[in-house]
C-alpha positions in Angstrom: -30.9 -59.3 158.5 -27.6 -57.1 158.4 -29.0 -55.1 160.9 -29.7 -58.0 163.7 -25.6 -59.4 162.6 -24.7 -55.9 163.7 -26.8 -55.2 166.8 -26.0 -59.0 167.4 -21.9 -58.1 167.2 -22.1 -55.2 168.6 -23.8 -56.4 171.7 -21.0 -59.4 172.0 -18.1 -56.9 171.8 -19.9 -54.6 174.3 -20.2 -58.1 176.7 -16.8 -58.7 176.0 -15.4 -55.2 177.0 -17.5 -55.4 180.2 -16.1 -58.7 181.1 -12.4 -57.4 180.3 -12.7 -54.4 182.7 -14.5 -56.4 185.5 -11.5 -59.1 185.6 -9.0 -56.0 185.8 -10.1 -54.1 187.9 -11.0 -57.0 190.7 -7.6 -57.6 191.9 -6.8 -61.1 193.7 -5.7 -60.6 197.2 -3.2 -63.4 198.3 -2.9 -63.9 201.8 -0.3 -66.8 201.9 1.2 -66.7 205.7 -2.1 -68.6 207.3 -1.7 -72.0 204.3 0.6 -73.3 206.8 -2.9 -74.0 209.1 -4.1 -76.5 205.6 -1.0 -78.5 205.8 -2.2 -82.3 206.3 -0.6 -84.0 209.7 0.1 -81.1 212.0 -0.4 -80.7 215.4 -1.4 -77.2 216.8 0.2 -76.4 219.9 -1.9 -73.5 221.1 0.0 -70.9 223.2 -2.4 -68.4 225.2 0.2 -66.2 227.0 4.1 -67.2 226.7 6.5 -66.4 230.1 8.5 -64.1 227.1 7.7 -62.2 224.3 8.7 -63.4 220.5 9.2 -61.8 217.7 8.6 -64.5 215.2 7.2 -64.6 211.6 8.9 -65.6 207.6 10.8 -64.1 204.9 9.5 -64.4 201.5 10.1 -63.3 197.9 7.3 -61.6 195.7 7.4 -63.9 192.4 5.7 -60.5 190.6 5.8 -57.0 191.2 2.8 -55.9 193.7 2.0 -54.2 196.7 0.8 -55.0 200.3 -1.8 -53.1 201.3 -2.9 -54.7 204.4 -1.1 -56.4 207.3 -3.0 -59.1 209.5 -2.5 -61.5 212.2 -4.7 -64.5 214.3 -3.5 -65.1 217.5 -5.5 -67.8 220.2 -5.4 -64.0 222.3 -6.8 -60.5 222.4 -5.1 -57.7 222.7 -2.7 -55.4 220.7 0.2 -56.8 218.9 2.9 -55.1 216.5 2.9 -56.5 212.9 6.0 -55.7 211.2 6.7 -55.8 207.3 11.0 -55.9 206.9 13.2 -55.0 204.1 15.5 -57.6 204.0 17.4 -56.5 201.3 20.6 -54.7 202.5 23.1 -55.2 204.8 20.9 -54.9 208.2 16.8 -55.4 208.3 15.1 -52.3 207.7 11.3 -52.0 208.7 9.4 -50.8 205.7 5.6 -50.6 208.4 4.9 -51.3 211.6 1.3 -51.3 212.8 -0.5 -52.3 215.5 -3.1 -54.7 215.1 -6.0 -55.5 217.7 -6.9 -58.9 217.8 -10.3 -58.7 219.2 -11.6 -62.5 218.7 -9.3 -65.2 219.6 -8.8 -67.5 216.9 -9.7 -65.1 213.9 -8.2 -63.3 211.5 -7.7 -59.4 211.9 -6.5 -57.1 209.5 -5.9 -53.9 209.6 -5.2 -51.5 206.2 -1.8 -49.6 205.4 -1.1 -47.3 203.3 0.2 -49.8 199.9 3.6 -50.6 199.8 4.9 -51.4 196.3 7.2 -54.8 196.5 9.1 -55.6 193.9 9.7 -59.2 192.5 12.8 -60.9 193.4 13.5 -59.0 196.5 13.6 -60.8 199.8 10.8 -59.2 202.7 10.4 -60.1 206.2 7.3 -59.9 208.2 6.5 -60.7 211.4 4.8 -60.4 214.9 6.0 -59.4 218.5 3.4 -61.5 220.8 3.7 -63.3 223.7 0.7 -65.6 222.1 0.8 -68.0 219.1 -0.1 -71.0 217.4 3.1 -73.8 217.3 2.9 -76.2 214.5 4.5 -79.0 214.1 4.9 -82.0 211.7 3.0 -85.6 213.4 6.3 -87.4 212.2 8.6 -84.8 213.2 9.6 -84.1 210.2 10.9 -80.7 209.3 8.7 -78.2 207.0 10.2 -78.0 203.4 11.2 -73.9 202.5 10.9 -72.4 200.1 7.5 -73.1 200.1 5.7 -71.5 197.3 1.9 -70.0 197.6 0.4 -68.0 195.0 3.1 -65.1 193.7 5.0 -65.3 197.2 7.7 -67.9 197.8 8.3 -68.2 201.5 12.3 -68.7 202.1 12.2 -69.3 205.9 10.1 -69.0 209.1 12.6 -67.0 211.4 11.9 -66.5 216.1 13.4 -65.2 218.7 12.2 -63.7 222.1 12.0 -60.3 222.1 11.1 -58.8 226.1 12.2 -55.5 225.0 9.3 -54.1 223.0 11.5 -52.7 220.0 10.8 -54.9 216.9 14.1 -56.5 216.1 14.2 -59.0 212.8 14.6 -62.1 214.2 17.9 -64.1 213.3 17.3 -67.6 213.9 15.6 -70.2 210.9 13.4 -72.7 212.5 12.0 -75.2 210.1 10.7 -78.2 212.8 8.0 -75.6 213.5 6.1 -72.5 212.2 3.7 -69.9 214.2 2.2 -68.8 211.0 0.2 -66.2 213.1 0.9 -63.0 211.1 0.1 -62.4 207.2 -0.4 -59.2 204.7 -2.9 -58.9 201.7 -0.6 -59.1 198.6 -2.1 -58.1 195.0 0.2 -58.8 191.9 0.6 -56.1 189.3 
């Protein structure tokens, strides 16, 4: 009997060890940027080629230390577009990776990898796309999104346009909160 209590605990620690490593080692990817599509009483205003341009996407703020490690976008186009992720930090915006990313399907998600880039919690990021495509959403009662909006461990301070004909990705100045193109995203994993 001694020896089936010690086979018996042994085999529950063992279990228990297993389980522990699994849930450690399978990181949860956050990919906030693209909640703005499950907001109840939008209306999508679906922009297939724009006369301009736009550099357009959001600020945020880790809530934990983490890193990106991919940057994505969905766009109602195909082609190549420039996703951008922006150290907003300091005095000027400083772009921390800029990648192309082929959008191959309309209307789904693309990602591409990057080499991780470690965020830290509390610092303010920028990330955006320059497209001449995008999604406009609005509010049925015109009624202006509410920032910071918090998903997962990113709070999102602002979603931030401007047009941008000149192909050099510029951080774009001007807040916009009576719509969002939330048509660029990263994969974020929390320490």
């Amino acid at each position: 009997m001694p020896t089936r209590i010690l086979t018996l605990s042994s085999l529950l620690c063992f279990t228990f060890l297993l389980f522990c490593c699994k849930k450690d080692s399978e990181a949860e990817k956050e990919s906030p940027f693209f909640e703005f599509f499950k907001e109840s009483s939008i209306i999508i205003d679906t922009v297939e080629q724009a006369v301009d341009s736009w550099e357009y996407g959001f600020t945020f703020t880790p809530l934990k230390d983490g890193k990106i490690t991919q940057l994505g976008i969905k766009l109602p186009a195909t082609g190549n577009f420039t996703a951008t992720l922006w150290d907003l930090s300091g005095p000027t915006p400083a772009p921390l990776r800029s990648k192309t990313v082929q959008s191959a399907t309309p209307h789904q998600n693309a990602f591409i990898d990057i080499p991780e880039i470690a965020v830290q919690k509390g610092v303010q990021y920028g990330l955006t796309v320059l497209a001449d495509a995008f999604y406009r959403l609005t509010k049925s009662d015109n009624s202006q999104f509410i920032f910071p909006k918090t998903v997962g461990n990113i709070s999102i301070e602002s979603f931030n346009e401007s047009i941008n004909n000149s192909s050099l990705g510029t951080f774009p100045p001007t807040p916009n909160t009576t719509r969002v193109a939330p048509c660029v995203n990263v994969i974020f994993i929390a320490d």
